[in-house]
ZATOR-687207 format. One record per atom (N, C-alpha, C, O): atom name; x, y, z; residue in three letters. Coordinates in Angstrom, 3 decimals, padded with zeros to 6 digits, m for minus. Each point is the difference from the previous one (the first is absolute). Example, Ala and Ser with C-alpha at 12.3 -4.5 7.8 and 13.67 -1.06 7.14 Angstrom:
BEGIN
("N" (013.190 m005.690 007.800) "ALA")
("CA" (m000.890 001.190 000.000) "ALA")
("C" (000.900 001.200 000.000) "ALA")
("O" (001.036 m000.019 000.665) "ALA")
("N" (m001.386 001.069 m001.385) "SER")
("CA" (000.820 001.190 000.060) "SER")
("C" (m000.770 001.090 000.730) "SER")
("O" (000.509 001.108 000.169) "SER")
//
This chain:
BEGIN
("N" (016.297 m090.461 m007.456) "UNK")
("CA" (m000.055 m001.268 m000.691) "UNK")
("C" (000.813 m001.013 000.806) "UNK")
("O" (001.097 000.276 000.485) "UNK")
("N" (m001.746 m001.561 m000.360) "UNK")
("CA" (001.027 m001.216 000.474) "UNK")
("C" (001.026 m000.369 m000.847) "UNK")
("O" (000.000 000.028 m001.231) "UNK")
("N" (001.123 m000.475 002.202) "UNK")
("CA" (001.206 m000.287 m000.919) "UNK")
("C" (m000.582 m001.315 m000.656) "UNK")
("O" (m000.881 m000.511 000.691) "UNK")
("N" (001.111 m000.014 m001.618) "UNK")
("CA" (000.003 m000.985 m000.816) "UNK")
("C" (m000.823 m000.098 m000.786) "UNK")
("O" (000.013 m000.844 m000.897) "UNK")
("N" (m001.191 001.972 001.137) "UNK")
("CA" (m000.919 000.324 m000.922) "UNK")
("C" (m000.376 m000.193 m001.360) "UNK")
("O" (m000.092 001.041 m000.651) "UNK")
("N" (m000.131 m002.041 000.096) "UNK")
("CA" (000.170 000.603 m001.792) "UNK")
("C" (m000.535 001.075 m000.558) "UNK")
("O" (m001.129 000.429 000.236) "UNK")
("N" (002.079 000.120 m001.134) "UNK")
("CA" (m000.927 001.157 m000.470) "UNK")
("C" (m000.376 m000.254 m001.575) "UNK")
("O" (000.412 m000.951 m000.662) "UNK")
("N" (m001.183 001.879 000.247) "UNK")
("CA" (m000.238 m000.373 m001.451) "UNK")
("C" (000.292 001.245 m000.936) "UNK")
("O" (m000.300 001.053 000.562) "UNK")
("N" (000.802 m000.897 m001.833) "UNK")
("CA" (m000.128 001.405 m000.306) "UNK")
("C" (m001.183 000.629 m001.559) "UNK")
("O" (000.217 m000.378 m001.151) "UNK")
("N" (m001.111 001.120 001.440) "UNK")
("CA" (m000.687 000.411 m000.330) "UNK")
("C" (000.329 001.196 m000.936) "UNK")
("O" (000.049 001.156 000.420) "UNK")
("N" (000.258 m001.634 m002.202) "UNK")
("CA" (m000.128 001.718 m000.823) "UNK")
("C" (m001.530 000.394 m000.569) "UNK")
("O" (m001.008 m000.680 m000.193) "UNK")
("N" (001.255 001.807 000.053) "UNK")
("CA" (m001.329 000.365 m000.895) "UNK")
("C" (000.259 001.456 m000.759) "UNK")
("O" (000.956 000.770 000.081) "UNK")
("N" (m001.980 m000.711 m000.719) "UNK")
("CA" (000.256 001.284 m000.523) "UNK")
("C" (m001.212 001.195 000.385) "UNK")
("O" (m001.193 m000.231 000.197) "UNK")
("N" (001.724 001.254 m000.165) "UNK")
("CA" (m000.789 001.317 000.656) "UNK")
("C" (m000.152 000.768 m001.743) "UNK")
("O" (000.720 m000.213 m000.975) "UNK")
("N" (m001.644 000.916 001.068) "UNK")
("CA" (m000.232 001.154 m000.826) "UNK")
("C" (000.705 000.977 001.028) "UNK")
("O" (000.282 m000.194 001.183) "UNK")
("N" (m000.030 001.582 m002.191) "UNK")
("CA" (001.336 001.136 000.248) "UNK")
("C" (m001.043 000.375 001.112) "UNK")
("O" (000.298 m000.472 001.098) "UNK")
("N" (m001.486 001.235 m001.133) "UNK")
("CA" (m000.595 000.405 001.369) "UNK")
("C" (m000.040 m000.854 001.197) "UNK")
("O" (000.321 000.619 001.014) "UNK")
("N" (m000.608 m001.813 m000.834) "UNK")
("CA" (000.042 m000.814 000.970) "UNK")
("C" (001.322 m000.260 000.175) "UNK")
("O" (000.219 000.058 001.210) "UNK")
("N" (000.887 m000.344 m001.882) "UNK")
("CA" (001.114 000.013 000.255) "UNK")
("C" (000.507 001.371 000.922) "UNK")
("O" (000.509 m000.079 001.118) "UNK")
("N" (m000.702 000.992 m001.659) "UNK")
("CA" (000.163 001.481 000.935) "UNK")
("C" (m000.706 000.117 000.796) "UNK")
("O" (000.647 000.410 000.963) "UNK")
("N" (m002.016 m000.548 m000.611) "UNK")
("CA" (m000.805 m000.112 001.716) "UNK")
("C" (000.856 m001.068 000.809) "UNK")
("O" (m000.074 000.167 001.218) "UNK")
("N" (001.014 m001.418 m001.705) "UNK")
("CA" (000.221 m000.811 000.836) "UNK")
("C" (001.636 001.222 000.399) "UNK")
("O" (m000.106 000.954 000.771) "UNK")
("N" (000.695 m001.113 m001.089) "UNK")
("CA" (001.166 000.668 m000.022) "UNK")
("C" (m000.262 001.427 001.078) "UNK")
("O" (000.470 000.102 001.133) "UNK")
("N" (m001.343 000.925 m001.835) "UNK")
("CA" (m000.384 001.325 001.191) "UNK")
("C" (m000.567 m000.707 001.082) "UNK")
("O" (m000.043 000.810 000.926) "UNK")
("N" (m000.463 m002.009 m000.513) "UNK")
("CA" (m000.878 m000.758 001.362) "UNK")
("C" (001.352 m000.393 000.116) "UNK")
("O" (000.239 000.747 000.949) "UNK")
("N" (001.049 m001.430 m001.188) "UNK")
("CA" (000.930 m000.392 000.333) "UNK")
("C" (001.274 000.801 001.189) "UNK")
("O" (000.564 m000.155 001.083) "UNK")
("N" (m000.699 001.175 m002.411) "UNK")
("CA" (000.911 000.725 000.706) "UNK")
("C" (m000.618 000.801 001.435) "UNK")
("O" (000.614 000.200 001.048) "UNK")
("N" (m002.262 000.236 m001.443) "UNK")
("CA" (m000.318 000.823 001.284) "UNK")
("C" (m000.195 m000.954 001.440) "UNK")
("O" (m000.269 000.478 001.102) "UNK")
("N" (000.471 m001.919 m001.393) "UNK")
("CA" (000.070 m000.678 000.855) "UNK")
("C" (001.278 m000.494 000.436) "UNK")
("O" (000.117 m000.809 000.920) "UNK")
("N" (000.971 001.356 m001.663) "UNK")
("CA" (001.553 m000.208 m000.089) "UNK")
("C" (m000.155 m001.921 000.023) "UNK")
("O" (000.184 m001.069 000.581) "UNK")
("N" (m000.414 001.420 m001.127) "UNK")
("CA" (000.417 m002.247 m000.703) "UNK")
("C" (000.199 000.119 m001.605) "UNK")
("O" (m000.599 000.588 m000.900) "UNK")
("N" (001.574 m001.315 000.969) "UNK")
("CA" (000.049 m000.668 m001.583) "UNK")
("C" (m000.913 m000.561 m000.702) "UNK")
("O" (m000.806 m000.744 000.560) "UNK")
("N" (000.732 001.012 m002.098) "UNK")
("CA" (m001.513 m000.927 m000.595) "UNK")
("C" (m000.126 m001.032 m000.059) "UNK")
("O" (m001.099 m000.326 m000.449) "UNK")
("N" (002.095 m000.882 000.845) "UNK")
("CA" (m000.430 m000.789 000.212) "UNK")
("C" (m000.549 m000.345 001.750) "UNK")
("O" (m000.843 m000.879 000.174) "UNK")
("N" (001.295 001.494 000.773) "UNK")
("CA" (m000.971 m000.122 001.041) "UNK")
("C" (m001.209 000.882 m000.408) "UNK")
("O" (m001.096 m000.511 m000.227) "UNK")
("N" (001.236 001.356 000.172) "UNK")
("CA" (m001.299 000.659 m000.429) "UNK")
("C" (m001.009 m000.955 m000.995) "UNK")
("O" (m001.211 000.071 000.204) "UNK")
("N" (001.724 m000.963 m001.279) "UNK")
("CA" (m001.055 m000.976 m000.383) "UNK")
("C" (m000.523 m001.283 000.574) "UNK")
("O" (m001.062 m000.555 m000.279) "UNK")
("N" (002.128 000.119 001.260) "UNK")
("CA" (000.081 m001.076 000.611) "UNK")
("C" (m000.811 000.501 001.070) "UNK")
("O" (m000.856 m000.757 000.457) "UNK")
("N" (000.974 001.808 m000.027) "UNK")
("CA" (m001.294 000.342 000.708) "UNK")
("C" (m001.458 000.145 m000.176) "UNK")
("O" (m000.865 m000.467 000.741) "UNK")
("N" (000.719 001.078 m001.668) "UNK")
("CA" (m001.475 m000.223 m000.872) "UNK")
("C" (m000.162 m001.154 m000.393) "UNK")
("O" (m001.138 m000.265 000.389) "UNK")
("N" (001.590 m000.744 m000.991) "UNK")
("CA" (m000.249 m001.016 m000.297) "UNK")
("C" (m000.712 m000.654 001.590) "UNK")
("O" (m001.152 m000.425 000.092) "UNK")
("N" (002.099 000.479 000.986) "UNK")
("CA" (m000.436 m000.637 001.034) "UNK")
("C" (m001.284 000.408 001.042) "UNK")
("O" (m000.476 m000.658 000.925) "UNK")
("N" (000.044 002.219 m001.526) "UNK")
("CA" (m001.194 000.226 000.418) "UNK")
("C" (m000.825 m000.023 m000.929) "UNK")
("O" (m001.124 m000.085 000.496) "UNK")
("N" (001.074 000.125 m001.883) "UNK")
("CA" (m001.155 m000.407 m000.960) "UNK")
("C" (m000.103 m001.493 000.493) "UNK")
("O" (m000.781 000.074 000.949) "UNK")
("N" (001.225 m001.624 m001.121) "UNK")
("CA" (000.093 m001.007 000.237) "UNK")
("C" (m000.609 000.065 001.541) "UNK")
("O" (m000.876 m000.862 000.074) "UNK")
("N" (001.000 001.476 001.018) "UNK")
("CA" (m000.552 000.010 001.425) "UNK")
("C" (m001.549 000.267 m000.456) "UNK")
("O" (m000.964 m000.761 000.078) "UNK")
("N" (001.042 001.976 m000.536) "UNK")
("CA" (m001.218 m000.099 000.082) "UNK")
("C" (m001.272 m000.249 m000.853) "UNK")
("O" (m001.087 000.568 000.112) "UNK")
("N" (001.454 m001.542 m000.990) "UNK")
("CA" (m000.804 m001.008 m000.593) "UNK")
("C" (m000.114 m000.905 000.164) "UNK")
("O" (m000.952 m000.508 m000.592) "UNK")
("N" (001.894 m000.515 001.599) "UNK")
("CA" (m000.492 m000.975 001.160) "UNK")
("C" (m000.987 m000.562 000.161) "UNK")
("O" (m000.988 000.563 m000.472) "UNK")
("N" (000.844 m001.413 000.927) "UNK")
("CA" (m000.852 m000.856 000.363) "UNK")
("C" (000.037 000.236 001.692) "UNK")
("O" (000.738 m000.645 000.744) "UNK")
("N" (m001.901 001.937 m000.193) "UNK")
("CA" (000.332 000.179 001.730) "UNK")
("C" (m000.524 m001.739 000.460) "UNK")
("O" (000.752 m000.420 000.880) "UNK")
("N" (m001.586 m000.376 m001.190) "UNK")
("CA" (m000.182 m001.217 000.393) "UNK")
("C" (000.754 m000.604 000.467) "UNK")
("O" (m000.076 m000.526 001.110) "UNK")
("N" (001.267 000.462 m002.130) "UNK")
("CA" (001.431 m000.430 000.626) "UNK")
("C" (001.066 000.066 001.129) "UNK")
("O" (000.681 m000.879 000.528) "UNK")
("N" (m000.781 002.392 m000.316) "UNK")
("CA" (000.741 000.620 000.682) "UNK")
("C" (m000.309 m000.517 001.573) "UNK")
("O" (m001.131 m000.317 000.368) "UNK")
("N" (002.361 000.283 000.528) "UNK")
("CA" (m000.119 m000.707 000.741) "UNK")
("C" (m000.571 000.927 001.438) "UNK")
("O" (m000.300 m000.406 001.123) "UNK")
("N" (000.303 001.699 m001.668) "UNK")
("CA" (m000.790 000.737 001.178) "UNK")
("C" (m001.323 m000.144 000.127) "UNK")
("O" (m000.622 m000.248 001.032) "UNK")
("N" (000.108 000.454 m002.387) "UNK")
("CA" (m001.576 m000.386 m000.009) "UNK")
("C" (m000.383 m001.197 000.552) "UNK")
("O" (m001.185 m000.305 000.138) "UNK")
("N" (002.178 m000.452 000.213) "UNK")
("CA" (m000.540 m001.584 000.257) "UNK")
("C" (000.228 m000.447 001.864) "UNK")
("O" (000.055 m001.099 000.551) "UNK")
("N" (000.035 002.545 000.011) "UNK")
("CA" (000.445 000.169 001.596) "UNK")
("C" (m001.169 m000.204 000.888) "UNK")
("O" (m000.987 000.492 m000.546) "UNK")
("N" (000.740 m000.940 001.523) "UNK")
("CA" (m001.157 m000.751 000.621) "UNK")
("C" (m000.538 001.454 001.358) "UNK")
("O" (000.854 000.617 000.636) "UNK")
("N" (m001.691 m000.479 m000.550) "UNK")
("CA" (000.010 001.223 001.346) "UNK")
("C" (000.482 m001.236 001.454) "UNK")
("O" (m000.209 m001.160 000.354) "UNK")
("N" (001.081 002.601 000.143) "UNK")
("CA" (000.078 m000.493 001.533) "UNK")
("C" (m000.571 000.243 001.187) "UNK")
("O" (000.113 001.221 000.111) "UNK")
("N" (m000.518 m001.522 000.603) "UNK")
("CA" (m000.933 000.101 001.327) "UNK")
("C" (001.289 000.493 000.886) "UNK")
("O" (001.063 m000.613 m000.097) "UNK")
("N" (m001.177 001.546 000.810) "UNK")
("CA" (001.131 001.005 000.948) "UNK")
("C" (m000.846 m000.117 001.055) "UNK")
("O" (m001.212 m000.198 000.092) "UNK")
("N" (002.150 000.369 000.733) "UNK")
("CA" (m000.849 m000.411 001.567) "UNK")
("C" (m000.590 001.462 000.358) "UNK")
("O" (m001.175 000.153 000.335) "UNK")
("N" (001.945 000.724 m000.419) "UNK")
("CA" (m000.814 001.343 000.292) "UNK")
("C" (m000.613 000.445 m001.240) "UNK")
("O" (000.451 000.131 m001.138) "UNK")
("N" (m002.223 000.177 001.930) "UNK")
("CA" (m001.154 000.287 m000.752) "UNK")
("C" (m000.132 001.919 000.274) "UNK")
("O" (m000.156 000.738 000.972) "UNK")
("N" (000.334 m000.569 m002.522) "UNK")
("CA" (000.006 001.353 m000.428) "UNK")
("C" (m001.516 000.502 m000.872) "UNK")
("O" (000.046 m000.456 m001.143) "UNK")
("N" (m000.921 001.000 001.314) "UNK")
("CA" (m000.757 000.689 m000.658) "UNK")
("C" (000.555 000.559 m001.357) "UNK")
("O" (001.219 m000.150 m000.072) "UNK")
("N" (m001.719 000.688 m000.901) "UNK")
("CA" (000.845 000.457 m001.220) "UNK")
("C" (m000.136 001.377 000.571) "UNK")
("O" (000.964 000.659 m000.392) "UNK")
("N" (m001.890 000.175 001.284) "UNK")
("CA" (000.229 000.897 000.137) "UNK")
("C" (001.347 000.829 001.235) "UNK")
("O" (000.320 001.131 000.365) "UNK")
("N" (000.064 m002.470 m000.135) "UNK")
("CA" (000.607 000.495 001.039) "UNK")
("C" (001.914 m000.385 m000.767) "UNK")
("O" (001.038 000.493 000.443) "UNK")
("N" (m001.129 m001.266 m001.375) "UNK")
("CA" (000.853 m000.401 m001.067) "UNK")
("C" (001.183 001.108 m000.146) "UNK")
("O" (001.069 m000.609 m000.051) "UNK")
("N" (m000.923 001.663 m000.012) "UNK")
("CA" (000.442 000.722 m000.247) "UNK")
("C" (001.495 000.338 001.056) "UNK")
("O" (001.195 000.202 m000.214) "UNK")
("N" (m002.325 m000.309 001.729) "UNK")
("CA" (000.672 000.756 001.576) "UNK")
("C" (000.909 m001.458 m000.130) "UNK")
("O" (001.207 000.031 000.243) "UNK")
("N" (m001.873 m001.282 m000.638) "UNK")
("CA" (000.834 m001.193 000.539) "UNK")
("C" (000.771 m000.345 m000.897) "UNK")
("O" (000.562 m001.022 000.393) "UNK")
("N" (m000.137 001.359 m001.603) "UNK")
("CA" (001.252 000.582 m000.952) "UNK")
("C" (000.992 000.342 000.785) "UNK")
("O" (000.980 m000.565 000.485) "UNK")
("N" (m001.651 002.073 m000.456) "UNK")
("CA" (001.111 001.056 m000.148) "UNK")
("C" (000.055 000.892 001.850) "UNK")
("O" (000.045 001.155 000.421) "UNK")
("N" (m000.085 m002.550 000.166) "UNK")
("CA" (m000.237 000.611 001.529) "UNK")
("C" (001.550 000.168 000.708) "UNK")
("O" (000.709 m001.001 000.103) "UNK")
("N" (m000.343 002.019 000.263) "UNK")
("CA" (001.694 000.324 000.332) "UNK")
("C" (m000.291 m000.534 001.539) "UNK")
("O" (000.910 m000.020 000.829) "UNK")
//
């Protein structure tokens, strides 16, 4: 996170089973439940997005001076 960031804080309430799947996903990931929710929150919210937005989808192709076949794609990777 950037320093100066605002943050906001978010309660809610869990039913006892969902409360306990978050907690056993917590611990087997050794994070606290609130990273452990602050994490889900930030990949449910990712990925309901709008990809339109996102600023990768919006990247232009580049023309490279050396001309590669796709079959040859591979050797001109990963050529030692």
């Amino acid at each position: 996170m950037f320093m100066g960031t605002k943050k906001r804080v978010v309660q809610t309430e869990l039913d006892e089973s969902d409360y306990e799947t978050l907690v056993q996903i917590a611990k087997s990931k050794n994070l606290s439940i609130k990273d452990a929710a602050r994490e889900a929150m930030r990949w449910w919210s990712a990925s309901l997005s709008d990809l339109e937005q996102d600023p990768l989808f919006k990247l232009k192709p580049v023309e490279f001076k050396a001309k590669v076949r796709s079959e040859q794609m591979e050797g001109f990777l990963y050529r030692r």
